[in-house]
C-alpha positions in Angstrom: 7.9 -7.9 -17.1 5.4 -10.7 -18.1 2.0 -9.6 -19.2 -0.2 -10.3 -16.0 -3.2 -12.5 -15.6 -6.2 -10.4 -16.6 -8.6 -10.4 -13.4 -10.9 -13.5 -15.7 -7.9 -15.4 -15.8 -7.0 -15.3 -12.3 -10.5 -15.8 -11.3 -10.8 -19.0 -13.2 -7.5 -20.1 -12.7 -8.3 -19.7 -8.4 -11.5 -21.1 -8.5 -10.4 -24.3 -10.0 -7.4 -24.2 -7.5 -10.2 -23.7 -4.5 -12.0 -27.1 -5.8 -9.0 -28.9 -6.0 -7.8 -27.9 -2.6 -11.3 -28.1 -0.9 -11.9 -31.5 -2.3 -8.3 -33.0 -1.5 -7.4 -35.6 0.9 -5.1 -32.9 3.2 -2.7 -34.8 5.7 -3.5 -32.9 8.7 -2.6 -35.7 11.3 1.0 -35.6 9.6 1.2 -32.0 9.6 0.6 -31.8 12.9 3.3 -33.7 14.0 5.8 -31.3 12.7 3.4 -28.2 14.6 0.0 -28.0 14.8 0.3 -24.5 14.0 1.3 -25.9 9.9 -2.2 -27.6 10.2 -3.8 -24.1 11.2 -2.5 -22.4 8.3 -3.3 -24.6 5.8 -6.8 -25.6 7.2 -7.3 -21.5 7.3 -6.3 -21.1 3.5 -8.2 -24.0 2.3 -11.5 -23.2 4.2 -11.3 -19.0 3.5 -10.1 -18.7 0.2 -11.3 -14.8 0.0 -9.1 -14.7 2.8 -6.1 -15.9 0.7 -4.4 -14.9 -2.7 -3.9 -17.3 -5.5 -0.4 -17.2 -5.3 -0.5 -17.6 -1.8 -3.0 -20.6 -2.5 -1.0 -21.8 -5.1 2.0 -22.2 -2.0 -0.2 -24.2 -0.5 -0.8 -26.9 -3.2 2.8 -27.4 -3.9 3.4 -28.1 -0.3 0.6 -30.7 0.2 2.1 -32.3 -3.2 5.8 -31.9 -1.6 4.7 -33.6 1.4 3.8 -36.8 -0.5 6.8 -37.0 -2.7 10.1 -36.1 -0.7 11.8 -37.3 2.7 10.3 -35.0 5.2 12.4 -34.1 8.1 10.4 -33.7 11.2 13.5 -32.9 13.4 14.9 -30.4 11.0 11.5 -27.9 11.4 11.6 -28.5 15.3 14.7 -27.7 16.0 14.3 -24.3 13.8 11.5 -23.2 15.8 12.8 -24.4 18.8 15.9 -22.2 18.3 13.5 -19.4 17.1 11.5 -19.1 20.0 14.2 -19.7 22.5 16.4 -16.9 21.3 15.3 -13.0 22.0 14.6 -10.7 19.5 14.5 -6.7 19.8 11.4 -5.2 20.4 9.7 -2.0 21.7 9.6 -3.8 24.9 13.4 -4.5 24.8 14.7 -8.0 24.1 11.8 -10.8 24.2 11.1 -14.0 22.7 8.4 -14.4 20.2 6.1 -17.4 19.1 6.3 -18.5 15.5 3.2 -17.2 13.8 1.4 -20.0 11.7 2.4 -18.3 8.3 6.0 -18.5 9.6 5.8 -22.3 10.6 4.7 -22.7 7.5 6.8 -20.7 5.6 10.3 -22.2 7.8 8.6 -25.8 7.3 8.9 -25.7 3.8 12.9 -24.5 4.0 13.8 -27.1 6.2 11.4 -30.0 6.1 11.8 -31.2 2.3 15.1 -33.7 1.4 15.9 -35.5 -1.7 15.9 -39.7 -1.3 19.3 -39.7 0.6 17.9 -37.7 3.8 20.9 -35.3 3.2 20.3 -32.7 0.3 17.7 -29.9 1.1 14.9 -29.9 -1.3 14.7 -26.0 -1.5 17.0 -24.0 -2.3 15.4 -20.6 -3.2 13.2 -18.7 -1.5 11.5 -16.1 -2.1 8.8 -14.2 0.6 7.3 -11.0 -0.9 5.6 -9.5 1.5 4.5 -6.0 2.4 6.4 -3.5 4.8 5.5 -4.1 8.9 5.6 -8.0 8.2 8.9 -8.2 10.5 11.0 -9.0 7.5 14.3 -8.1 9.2 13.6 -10.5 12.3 13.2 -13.3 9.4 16.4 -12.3 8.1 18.5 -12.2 11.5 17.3 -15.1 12.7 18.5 -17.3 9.7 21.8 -15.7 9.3 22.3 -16.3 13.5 20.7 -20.0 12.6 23.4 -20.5 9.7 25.9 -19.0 12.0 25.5 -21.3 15.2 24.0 -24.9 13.5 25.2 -24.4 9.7 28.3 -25.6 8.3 31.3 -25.5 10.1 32.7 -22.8 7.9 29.1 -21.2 7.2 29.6 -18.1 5.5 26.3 -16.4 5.3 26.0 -13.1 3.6 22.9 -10.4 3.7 22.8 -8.1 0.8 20.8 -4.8 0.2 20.5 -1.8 -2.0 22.1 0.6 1.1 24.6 0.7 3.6 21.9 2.3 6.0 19.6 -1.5 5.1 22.1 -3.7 5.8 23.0 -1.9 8.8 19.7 -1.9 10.7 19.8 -6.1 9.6 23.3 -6.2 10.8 22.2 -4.3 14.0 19.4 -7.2 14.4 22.1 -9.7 14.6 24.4 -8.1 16.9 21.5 -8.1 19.4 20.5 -11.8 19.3 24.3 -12.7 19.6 24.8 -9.9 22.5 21.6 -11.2 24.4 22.8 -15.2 23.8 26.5 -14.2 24.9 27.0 -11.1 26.9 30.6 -11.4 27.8 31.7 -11.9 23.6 33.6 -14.8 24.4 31.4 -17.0 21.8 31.9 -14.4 18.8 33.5 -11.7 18.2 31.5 -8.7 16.5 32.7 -6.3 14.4 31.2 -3.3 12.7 30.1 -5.6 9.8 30.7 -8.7 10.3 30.3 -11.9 13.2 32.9 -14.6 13.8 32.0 -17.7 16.0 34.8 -18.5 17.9 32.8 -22.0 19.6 35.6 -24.6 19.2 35.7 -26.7 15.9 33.9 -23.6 14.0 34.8 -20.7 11.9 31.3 -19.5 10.6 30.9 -15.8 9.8 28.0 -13.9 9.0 28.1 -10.5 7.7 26.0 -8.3 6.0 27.3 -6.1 2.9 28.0 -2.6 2.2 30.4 -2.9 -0.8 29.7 -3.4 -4.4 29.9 -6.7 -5.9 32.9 -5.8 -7.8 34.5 -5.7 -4.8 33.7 -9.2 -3.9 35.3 -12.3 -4.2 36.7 -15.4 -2.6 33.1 -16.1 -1.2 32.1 -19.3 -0.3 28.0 -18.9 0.8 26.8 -21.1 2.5 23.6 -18.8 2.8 22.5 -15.6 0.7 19.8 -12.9 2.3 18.9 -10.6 -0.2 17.0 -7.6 1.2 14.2 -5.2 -0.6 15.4 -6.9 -3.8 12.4 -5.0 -5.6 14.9 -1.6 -5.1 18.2 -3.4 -6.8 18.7 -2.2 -10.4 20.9 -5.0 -11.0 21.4 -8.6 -10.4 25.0 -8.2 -10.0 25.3 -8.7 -6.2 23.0 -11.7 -6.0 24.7 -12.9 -9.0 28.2 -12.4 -7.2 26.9 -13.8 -4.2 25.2 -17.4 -5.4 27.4 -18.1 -7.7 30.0 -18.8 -4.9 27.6 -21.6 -3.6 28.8 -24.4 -5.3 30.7 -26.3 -3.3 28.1 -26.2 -0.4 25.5 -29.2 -0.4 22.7 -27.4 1.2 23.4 -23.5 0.1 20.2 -21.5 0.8 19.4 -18.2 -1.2 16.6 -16.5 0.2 15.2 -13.1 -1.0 12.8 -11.0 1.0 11.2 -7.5 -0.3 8.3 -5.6 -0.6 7.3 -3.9 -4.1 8.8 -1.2 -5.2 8.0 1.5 -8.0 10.2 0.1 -9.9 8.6 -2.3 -12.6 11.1 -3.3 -14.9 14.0 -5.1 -13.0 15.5 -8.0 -12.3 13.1 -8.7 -9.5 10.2 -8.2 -11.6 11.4 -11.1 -14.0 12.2 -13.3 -10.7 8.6 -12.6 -9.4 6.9 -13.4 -13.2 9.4 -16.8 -13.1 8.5 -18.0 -9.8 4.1 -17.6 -10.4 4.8 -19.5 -13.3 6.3 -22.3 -11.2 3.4 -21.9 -9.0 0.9 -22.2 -11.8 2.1 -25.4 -13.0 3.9 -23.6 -16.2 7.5 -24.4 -15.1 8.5 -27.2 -12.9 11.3 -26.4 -10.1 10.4 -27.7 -6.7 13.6 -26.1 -5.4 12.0 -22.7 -5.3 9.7 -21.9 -2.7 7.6 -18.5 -3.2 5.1 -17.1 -0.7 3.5 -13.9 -2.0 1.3 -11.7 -0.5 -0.4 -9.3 -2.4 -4.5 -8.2 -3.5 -6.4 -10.3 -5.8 -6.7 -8.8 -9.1 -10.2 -7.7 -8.7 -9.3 -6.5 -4.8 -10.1 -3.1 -3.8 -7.4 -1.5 -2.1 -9.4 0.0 0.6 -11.1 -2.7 1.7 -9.8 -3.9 4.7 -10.3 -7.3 3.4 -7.7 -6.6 1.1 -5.6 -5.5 4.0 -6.1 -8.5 5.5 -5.4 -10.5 2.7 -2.1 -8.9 2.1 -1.0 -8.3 5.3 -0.8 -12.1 7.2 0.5 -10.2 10.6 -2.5 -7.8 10.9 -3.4 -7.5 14.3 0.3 -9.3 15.6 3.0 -6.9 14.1 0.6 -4.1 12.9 -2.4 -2.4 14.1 -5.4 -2.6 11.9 -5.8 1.0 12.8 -2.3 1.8 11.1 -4.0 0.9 7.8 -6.7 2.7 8.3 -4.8 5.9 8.9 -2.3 5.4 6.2 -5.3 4.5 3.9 -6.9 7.9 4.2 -3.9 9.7 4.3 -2.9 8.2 1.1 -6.1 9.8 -0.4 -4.1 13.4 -0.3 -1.4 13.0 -2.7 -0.3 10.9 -5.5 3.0 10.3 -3.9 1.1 9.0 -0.9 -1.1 6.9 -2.6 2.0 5.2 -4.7 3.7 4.4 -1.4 0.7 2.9 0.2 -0.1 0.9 -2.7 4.2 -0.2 -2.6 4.5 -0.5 0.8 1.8 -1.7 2.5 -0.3 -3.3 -0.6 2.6 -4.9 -1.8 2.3 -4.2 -5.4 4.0 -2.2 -7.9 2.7 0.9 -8.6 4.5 4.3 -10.0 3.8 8.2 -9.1 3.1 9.1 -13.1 2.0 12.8 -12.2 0.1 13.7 -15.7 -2.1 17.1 -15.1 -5.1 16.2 -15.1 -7.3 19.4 -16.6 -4.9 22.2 -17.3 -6.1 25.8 -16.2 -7.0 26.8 -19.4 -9.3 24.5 -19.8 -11.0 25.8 -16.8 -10.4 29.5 -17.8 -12.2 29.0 -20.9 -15.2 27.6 -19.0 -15.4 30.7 -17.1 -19.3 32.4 -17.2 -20.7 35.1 -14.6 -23.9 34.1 -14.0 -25.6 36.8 -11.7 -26.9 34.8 -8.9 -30.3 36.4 -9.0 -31.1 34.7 -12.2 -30.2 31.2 -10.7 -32.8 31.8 -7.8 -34.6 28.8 -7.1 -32.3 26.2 -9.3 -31.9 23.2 -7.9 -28.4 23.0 -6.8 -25.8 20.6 -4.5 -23.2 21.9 -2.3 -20.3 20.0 -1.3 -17.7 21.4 1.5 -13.9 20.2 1.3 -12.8 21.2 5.5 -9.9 22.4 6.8 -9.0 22.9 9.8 -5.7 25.9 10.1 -3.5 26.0 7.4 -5.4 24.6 4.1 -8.0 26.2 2.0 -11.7 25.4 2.9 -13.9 25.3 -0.4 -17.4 25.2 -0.9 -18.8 24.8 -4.0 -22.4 25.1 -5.6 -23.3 22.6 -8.7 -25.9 24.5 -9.9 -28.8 22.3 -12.3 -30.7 24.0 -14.6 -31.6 22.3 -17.7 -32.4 24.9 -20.0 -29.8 27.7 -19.6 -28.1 28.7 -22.9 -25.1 31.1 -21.2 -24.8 34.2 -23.2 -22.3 33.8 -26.6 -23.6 30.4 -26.9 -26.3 28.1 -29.0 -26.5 25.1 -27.1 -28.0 23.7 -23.5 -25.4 24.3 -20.6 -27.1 22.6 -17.7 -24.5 22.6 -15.1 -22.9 26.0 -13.1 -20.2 25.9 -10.6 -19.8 28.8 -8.3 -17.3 28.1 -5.5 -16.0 30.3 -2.4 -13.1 29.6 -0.4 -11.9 30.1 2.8 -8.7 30.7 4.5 -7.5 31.7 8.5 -6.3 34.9 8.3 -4.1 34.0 11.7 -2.4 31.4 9.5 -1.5 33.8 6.8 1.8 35.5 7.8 3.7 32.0 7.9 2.4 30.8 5.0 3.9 30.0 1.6 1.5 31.6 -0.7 0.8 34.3 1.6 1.4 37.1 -1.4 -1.0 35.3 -3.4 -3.2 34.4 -0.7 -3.4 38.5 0.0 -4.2 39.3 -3.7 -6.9 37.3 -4.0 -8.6 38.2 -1.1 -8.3 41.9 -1.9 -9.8 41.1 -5.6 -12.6 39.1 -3.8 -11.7 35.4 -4.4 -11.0 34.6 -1.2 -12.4 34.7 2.5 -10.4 35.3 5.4 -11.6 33.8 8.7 -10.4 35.8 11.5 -8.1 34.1 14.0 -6.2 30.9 13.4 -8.6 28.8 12.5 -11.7 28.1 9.8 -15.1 29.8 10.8 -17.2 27.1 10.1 -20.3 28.9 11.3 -19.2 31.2 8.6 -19.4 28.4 6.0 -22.5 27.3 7.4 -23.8 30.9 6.9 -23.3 31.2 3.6 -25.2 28.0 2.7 -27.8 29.2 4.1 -28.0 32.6 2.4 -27.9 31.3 -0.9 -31.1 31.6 -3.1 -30.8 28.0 -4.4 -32.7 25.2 -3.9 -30.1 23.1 -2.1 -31.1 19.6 -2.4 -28.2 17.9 -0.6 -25.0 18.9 1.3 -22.1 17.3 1.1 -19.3 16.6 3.2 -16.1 14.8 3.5 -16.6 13.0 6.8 -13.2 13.8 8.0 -12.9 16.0 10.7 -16.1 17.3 9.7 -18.4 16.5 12.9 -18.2 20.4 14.0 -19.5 21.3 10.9 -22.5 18.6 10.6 -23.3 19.6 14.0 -23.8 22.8 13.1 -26.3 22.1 10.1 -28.2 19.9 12.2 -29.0 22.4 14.7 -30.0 24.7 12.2 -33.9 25.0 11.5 -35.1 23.3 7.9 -31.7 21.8 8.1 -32.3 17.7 9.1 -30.0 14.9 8.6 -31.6 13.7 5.6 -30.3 16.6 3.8 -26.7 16.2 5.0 -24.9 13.2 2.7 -20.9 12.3 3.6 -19.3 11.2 0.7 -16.3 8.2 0.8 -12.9 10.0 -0.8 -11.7 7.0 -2.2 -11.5 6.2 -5.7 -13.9 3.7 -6.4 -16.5 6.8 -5.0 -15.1 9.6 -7.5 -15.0 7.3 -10.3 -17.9 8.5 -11.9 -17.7 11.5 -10.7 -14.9 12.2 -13.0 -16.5 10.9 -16.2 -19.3 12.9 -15.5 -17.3 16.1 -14.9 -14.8 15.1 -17.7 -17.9 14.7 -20.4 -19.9 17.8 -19.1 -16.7 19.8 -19.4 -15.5 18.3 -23.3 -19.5 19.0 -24.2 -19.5 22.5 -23.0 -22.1 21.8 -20.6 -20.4 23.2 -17.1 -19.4 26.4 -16.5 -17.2 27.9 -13.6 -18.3 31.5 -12.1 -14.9 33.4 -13.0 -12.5 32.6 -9.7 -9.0 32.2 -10.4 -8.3 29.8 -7.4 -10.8 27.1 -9.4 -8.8 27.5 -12.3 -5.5 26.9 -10.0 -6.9 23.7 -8.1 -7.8 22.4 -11.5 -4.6 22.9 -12.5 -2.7 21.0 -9.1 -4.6 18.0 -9.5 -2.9 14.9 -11.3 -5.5 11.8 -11.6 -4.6 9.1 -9.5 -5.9 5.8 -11.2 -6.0 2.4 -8.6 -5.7 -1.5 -9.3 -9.7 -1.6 -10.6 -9.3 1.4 -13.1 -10.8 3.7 -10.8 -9.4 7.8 -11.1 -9.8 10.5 -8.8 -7.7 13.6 -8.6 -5.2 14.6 -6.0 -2.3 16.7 -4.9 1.0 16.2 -7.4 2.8 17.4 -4.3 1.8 18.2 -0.7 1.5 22.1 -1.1 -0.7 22.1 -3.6 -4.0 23.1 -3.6 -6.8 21.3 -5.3 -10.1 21.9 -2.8 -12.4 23.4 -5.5 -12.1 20.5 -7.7 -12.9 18.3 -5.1 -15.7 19.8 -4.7 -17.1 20.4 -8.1 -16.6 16.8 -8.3 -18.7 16.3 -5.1 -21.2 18.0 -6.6 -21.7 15.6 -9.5 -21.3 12.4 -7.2 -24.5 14.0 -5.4 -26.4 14.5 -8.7 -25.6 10.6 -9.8 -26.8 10.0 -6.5 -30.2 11.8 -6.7 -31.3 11.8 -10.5 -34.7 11.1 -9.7 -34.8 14.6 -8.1 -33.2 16.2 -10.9 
């Protein structure tokens, strides 16, 4: 895999691509005599450029210089959408027909509009549309291979490859649909469990989608190749197998759609470094066609500008909502996070699972500090909520900048003392129920009676405490009850209560805070052997923009109290000049 574009590099290299487009005599009269949805598109990308990637930009150029150096085919485009939008596709609704999007004109425009000087040869012969998961990827596919099938050669042969049987099934399933809906009674084609036959006089197209290996293959003759979710393939030996029997065809088509993967080293990997390299201008090949959809390198991945960016059917084929939800729920484990940043940010990313601060480390930290000495320290609390079946923590970072614990020579300013929480309902059909039991008997832990968290409990004890609480903190999720609760409570006002974001780019320097207090011995933990075991759970995540926070290696684990002792110093970076 090429070394990327550091985020200078692409800045400089888009912003001189947004003065070029922005000052360039764009055809939009000619464009819209092919759809005036092509003109949308482009007028969109040139006039929002933070709307738009640079690669996506970069599409965008080469087409306006396409379009004033080939034989356009006006005809050719209409008659793919008008086929498109004639035919019915499956849907939640049942079968319906379905407008073109203006990405999709654009994107179908530049398969079918291009032709060398004779009017004959299709310009493009590669494509390549890496786009995130919900974009309606396999409708793309279906339609082309049902396109190729009914308007392509006679003898079309047009193959869909994937990495599973189970892929190319739900694709094959597509087709079967269109070609049931277009001819009820089969006598048009016959269908079989993997393959179509067109029986229309004068043609003996097939189209079929593959389950076998490519060394199983041969006496192909492709007149198009689908490859699907080629950021999963380890090899290239099916495309290989596959394109290389296109040579007697004189428009062959191999198109390859897929969202990112984990996997970073592959043969798509190299096709995706080749193919922003012809979009840069570093390699000339106007027979590829690339259309990629992923964050800027300076993006943050929970914007929802970044959403949009990557994501061109937000609000048509997804729900702005449904990144929103899988957003925060990605903030819960690594494995989470890695698949929203594959799927649904479209870039590679892998799970790499390093622990974080291993439980010794914690252990050795360990300090009982009777609480009657701290009385009157300035302190922050932090709460990490749950609702049935999950710890609840609360934790108290504990300021005072001339304690020198006992055994020691130097300043240790900080002291953590954390309680946790747990339904006692819930208990029986838990997991960790014997260890849950053990350290509630030895103290560590709080049961709540019935099934669910006491938060009046929680609130209860924050209150007791002889600290000078200077702010509470909360993760806003699900944690309305709760705030109530404190804001009915007298001396307790809003202005004390502080929600902190759980994303990244808000722990950030949290965890260098933590991670320097801890290496200068100047944090201590009150002894609790559930601190040293959430410490121990947590594997730093790290995002696009370098920014780490800790979560869950695996869904079961526990790492509450380190959220919250990291809460605790996001409130004090928040409040030094109360310190």
């Amino acid at each position: 895999m090429m070394k990327p574009l550091s985020p200078d590099e692409a800045r400089a290299i888009k912003s001189a691509l947004v003065q070029r487009l922005q000052s360039a005599d764009v055809p939009y009269p000619r464009f819209n005599k092919v759809d005036k949805r092509l003109s949308a598109y482009i007028r969109d990308c040139i006039k929002k450029p933070d709307g738009h990637n640079l690669y996506e930009l970069l599409s965008v150029e080469q087409f306006i210089r396409k379009a004033g150096h080939y034989v356009l085919r006006d005809e050719k485009v209409r008659h793919f959408i008008t086929f498109y939008e004639n035919i019915r596709l499956p849907s939640a609704e049942g079968m319906v027909r379905f407008p073109l999007t203006p990405v999709q004109v654009f994107q179908f425009t530049n398969i079918f509009w291009f032709y060398h000087d004779d009017g004959e040869r299709r310009l493009v012969r590669e494509v390549l549309l890496f786009v995130p998961r919900k974009y309606s990827k396999t409708t793309s596919i279906a339609t082309l291979a049902v396109y190729d099938l009914l308007y392509g050669d006679a003898n079309a042969e047009s193959y869909v490859g994937s990495n599973s049987y189970q892929q190319s099934q739900v694709c094959f399933g597509v087709i079967s649909k269109i070609l049931k809906a277009l001819d009820p009674s089969f006598r048009r084609f016959k269908i079989n469990r993997e393959q179509v036959f067109n029986r229309m006089p004068g043609k003996m197209s097939i189209s079929r989608c593959l389950a076998s290996a490519a060394d199983r293959l041969d006496g192909l003759n492709a007149s198009l190749v689908i490859i699907d979710e080629y950021a999963q393939a380890e090899s290239d030996a099916l495309k290989s197998v596959l394109t290389s029997s296109m040579g007697a065809r004189k428009n062959p088509l191999t198109f390859v759609i897929t969202t990112a993967s984990d996997k970073v080293d592959t043969p798509f990997t190299e096709m995706l470094d080749a193919y922003k390299a012809i979009l840069r201008g570093e390699v000339e090949n106007d027979s590829i066609f690339a259309h990629i959809f992923e964050p800027d390198a300076w993006d943050e991945e929970g914007d929802p500008q970044t959403w949009r960016k990557v994501q061109p059917h937000l609000g048509i084929t997804v729900r702005p909502e449904y990144y929103q939800a899988e957003y925060d729920k990605a903030q819960l484990t690594a494995g989470e996070m890695k698949t929203f940043r594959n799927k649904l940010l479209n870039i590679f990313a892998r799970d790499e699972r390093d622990q974080w601060i291993p439980r010794e480390d914690i252990e050795r930290a360990f300090c009982s500090v009777p609480l009657e000495l701290l009385r009157g320290s300035k302190a922050m609390c932090a709460v990490d909520l749950s609702v049935r079946d999950d710890f609840s923590a609360l934790t108290f970072l504990i300021y005072t900048p001339s304690r020198v614990p006992e055994g020691r020579t130097s300043v240790c300013p900080f002291h953590a003392i954390t309680h946790y929480f747990f339904p006692r309902g819930q208990l029986d059909r838990h997991v960790n129920r014997e260890l849950y039991r053990r350290w509630a008997e030895e103290g560590y832990l709080t049961f709540c009676e019935g099934d669910s968290i006491d938060y009046p409990l929680i609130v209860n004890t924050i209150l007791i405490q002889p600290l000078a609480t200077l702010k509470i903190g909360y993760d806003p999720y699900k944690a309305l009850e709760f705030t109530n609760l404190l804001r009915s409570t007298p001396g307790v006002g809003k202005a004390n209560l502080e929600a902190i974001p759980q994303t990244n780019g808000s722990f950030n320097t949290a965890v260098d805070s933590f991670e320097l207090a801890l290496s200068r011995q100047q944090v201590t933990f009150d002894p609790n052997p559930i601190t040293a075991y959430c410490f121990a759970n947590a594997v730093i995540d790290e995002d696009r923009l370098e920014n780490r926070k800790p979560v869950k290696a695996i869904p079961s684990d526990k790492i509450d109290g380190a959220i919250t002792c990291l809460m605790g110093f996001w409130l004090f970076n928040h409040f030094k000049a109360s310190v």
